[in-house]
C-alpha positions in Angstrom: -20.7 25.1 -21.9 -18.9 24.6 -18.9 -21.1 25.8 -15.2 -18.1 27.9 -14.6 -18.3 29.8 -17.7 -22.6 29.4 -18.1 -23.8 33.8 -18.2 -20.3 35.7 -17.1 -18.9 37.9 -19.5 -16.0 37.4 -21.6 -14.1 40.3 -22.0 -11.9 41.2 -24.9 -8.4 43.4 -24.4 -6.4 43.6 -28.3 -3.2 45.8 -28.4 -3.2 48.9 -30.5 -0.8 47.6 -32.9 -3.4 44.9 -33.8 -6.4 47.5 -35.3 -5.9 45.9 -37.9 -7.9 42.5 -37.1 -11.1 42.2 -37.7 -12.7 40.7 -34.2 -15.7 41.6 -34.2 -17.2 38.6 -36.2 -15.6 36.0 -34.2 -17.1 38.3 -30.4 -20.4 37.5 -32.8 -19.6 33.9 -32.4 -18.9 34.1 -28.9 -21.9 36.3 -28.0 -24.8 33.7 -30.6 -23.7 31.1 -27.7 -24.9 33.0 -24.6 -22.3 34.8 -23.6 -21.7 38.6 -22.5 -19.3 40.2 -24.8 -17.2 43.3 -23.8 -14.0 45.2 -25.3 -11.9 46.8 -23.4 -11.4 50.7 -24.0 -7.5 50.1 -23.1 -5.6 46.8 -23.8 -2.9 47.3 -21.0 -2.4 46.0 -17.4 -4.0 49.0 -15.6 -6.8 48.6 -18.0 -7.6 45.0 -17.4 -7.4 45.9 -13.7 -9.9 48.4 -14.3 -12.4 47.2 -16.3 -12.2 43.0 -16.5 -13.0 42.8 -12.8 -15.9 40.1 -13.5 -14.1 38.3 -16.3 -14.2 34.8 -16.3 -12.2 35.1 -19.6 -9.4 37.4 -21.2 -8.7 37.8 -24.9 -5.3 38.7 -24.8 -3.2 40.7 -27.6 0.0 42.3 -26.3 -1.1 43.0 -22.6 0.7 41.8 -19.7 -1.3 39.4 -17.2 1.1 38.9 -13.9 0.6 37.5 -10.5 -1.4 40.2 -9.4 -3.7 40.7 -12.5 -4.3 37.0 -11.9 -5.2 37.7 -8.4 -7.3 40.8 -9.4 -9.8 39.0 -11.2 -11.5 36.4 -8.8 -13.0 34.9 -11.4 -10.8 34.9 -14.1 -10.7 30.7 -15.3 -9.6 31.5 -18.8 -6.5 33.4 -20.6 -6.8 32.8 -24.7 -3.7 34.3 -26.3 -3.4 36.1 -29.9 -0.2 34.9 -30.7 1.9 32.0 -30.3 4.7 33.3 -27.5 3.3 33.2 -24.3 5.5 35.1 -22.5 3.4 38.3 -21.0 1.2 35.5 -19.1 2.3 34.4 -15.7 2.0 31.2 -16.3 3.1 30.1 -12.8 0.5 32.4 -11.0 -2.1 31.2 -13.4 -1.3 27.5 -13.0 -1.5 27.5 -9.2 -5.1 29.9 -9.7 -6.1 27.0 -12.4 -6.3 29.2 -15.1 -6.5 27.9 -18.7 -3.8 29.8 -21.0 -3.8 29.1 -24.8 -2.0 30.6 -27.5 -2.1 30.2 -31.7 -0.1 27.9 -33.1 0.6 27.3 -36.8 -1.7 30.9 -37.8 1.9 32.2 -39.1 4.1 29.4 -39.8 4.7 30.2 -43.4 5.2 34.1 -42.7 7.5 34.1 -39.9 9.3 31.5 -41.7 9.5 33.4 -44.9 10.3 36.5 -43.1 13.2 34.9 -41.3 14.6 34.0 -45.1 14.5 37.3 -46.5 16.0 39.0 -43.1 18.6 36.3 -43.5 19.3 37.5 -47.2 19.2 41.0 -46.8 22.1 40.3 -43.8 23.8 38.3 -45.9 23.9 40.4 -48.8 23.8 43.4 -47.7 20.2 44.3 -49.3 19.6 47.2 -46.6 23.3 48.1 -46.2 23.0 48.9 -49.8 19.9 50.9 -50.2 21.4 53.5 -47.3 24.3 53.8 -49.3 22.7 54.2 -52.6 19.9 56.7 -51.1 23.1 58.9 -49.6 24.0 59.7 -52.5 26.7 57.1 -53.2 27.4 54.0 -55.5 29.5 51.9 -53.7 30.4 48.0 -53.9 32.9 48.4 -51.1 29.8 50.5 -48.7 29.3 46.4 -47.8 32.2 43.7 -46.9 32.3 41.1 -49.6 29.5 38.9 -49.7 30.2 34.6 -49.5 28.8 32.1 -51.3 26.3 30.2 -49.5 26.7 27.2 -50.9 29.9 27.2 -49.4 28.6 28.1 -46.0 26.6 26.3 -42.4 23.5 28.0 -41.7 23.1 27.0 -37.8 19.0 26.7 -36.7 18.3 27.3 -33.2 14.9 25.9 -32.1 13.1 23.0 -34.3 9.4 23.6 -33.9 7.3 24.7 -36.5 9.0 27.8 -37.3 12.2 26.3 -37.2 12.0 23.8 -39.3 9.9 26.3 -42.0 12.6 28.2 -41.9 14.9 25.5 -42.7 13.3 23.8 -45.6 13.4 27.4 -47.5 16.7 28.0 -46.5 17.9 24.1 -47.6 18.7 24.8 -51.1 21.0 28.0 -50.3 23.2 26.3 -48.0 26.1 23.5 -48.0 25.7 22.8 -44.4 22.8 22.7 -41.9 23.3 21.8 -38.4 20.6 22.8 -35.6 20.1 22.5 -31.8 17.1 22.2 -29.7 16.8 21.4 -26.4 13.8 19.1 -26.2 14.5 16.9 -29.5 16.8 14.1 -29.1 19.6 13.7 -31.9 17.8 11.2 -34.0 14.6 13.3 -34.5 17.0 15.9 -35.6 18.6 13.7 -38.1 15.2 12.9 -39.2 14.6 16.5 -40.5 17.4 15.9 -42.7 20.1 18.4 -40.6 23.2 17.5 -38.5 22.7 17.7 -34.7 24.8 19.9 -32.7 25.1 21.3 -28.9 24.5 25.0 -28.5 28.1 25.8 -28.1 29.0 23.5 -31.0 26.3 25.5 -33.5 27.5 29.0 -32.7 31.2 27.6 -33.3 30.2 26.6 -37.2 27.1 28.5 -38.5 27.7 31.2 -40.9 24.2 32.2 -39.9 22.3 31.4 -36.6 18.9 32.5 -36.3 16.5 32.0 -33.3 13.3 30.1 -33.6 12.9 29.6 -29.4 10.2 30.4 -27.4 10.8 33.1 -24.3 11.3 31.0 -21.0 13.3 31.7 -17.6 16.0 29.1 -19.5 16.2 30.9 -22.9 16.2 34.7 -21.7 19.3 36.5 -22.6 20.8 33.0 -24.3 22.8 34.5 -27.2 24.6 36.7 -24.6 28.7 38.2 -24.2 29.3 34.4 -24.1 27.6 32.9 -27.2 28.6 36.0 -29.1 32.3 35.5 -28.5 31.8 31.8 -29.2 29.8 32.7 -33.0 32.4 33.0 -36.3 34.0 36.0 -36.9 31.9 37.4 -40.2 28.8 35.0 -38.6 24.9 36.8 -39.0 23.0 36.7 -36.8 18.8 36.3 -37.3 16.3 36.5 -34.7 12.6 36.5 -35.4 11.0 34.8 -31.5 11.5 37.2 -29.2 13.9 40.2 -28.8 14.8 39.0 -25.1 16.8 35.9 -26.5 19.6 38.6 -27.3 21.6 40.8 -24.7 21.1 44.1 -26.9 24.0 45.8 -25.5 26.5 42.5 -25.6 25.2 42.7 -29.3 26.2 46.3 -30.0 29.1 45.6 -28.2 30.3 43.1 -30.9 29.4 44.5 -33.9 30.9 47.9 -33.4 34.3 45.4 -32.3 33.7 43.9 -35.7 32.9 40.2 -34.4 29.8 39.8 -36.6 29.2 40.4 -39.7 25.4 41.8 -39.4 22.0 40.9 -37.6 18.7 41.2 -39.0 16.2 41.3 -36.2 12.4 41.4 -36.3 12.0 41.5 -32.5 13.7 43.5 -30.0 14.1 43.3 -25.7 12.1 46.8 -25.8 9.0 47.0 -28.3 8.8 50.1 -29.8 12.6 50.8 -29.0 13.3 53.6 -27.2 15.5 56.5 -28.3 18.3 55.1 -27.0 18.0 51.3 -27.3 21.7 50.2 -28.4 20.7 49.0 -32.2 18.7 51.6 -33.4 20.1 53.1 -36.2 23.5 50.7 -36.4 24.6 50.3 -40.0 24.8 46.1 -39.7 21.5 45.9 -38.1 18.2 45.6 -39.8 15.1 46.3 -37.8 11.5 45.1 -38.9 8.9 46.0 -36.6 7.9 42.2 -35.1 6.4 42.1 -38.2 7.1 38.8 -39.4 3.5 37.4 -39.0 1.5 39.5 -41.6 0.1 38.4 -44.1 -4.0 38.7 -44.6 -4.7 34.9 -44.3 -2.7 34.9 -40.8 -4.7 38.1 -39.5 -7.3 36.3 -40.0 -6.3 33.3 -38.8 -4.8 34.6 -35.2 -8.7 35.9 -34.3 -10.7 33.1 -35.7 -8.3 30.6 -33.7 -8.4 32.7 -30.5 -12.0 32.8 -30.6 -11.9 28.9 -31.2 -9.9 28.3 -27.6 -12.4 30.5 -26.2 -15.2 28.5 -26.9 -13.3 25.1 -26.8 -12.9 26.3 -23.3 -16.3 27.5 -22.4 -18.0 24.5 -23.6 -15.9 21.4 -22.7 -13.3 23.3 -20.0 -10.4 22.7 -22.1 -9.0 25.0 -25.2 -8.0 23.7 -28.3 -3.9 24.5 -27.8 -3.3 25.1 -24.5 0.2 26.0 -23.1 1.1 23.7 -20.2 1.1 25.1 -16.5 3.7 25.9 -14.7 2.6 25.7 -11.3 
């Protein structure tokens, strides 16, 4: 155990949506090696304001930490993420306090892969599109534009980590043509994985499909905007299973209702739950999942046993087990 973190309490904030996990074995492992334990009774920013005053340690689901949580906490040395984007963390503000962020990586590999398959099938063939029609009342072929053959067609992968290339190697047998882009593989490494290596621009021209696999950085928000949209084949599908702030949301509507692309399939959205409004609810060629592409009970149980490992990674040797990189 580190002097820093020797008798301060850790304090645990998990989002609502997460009720699900089952924490409170692995606060047992943090509390059997000296150390205070608390959960939060809300998981938000005003609640981590409120009550983590003393922390020397977040556990983090959904809540936001900004600059000025960061500076809230005076003794805050220690952020350990439940998932694997790190995007609600300042992680500017926390590298120039010297605060330790980590975040899960590999819990949900296979899910988020698999889910970006079948959301890619159901695009592609209409699954959902189908179902509302059927459920209406009708029996209609024509309800959905003729499917293609995807042995005839480029399936475009954006983003080559883990995810990424999961996602590829299920999809590998459906398509003729793979071609993906990332920004931080050279073109050999991509050859290596067995797919052609294209530019951004050159991707959206070709894919049939293009789904997302990126993380959520200053460099990536809003990417597959007005621009990239217009650039993507007529008829093209569009999958996204990172982060909903990759896509403009209204360029999207926008070229869907002018018939550009063929459908998207979308387990994450800019605005989580979606408000009333939000310009894809309830579109006929989009399909929603609720950022539910990491379930499974082997991953739920994964995320919290591996957040508790950074924890104490952290606590007794000062660094976690996967720690994001600072920024500042």
């Amino acid at each position: 155990m580190t002097e820093s973190a020797s008798a301060r309490p850790i304090v645990v904030a998990v989002c609502s949506d997460l009720d699900e996990l089952d924490i409170r074995p692995h606060l047992d492992r943090i509390a059997a090696e000296g150390h205070t334990v608390r959960f939060l009774t809300g998981w938000d920013r005003d609640a981590i304001l409120a009550e983590a005053g003393d922390a020397d340690a977040l556990m983090l689901g959904y809540g936001v930490v900004d600059a000025d949580v960061i500076d809230a906490l005076p003794r805050l040395g220690m952020i350990a993420l439940a998932s694997m984007g790190f995007d609600n963390v300042d992680l500017a503000a926390a590298g120039r306090r010297g605060v330790a962020v980590s975040n899960i990586v590999g819990a949900a590999t296979e899910e988020v892969a698999t889910h970006a398959l079948a959301l890619t099938l159901d695009a592609v063939r209409g699954i959902s599109a189908y179902d509302r029609s059927v459920r209406a009342g009708g029996w209609d072929l024509e309800s959905v534009p003729v499917q293609p053959r995807l042995s005839g067609r480029t399936l475009g992968v954006v983003g080559l980590g883990r995810i990424g290339v999961a996602y590829l190697e299920r999809a590998r047998p459906l398509f003729g043509r793979i071609v993906g882009h990332d920004p931080f593989l050279p073109d050999d490494r991509v050859r290596s994985l067995g797919i052609e290596p294209a530019t951004l621009d050159e991707l959206l021209r070709v894919a049939d499909v293009v789904s997302l696999h990126l993380p959520l950085t200053e460099q990536t928000h809003g990417l597959i905007g007005a621009q990239a949209l217009a650039a993507m084949k007529e008829e093209a599908v569009l999958v996204n299973v990172s982060r909903g702030a990759l896509i403009d949301s209204t360029a999207l509507r926008d070229a869907l209702d002018r018939g550009r692309l063929r459908a998207a399939a979308l387990d994450v959205l800019d605005e989580e739950p979606p408000g009333a409004g939000h310009p894809l609810l309830g579109h006929p060629r989009v399909t929603l999942t609720p950022h539910a592409g990491f379930r499974s009970a082997e991953a739920l149980e994964d995320y919290v046993r591996l957040q508790a490992d950074n924890i104490l990674a952290w606590a007794r040797t000062g660094a976690a087990l996967t720690p994001v990189p600072a920024l500042g």
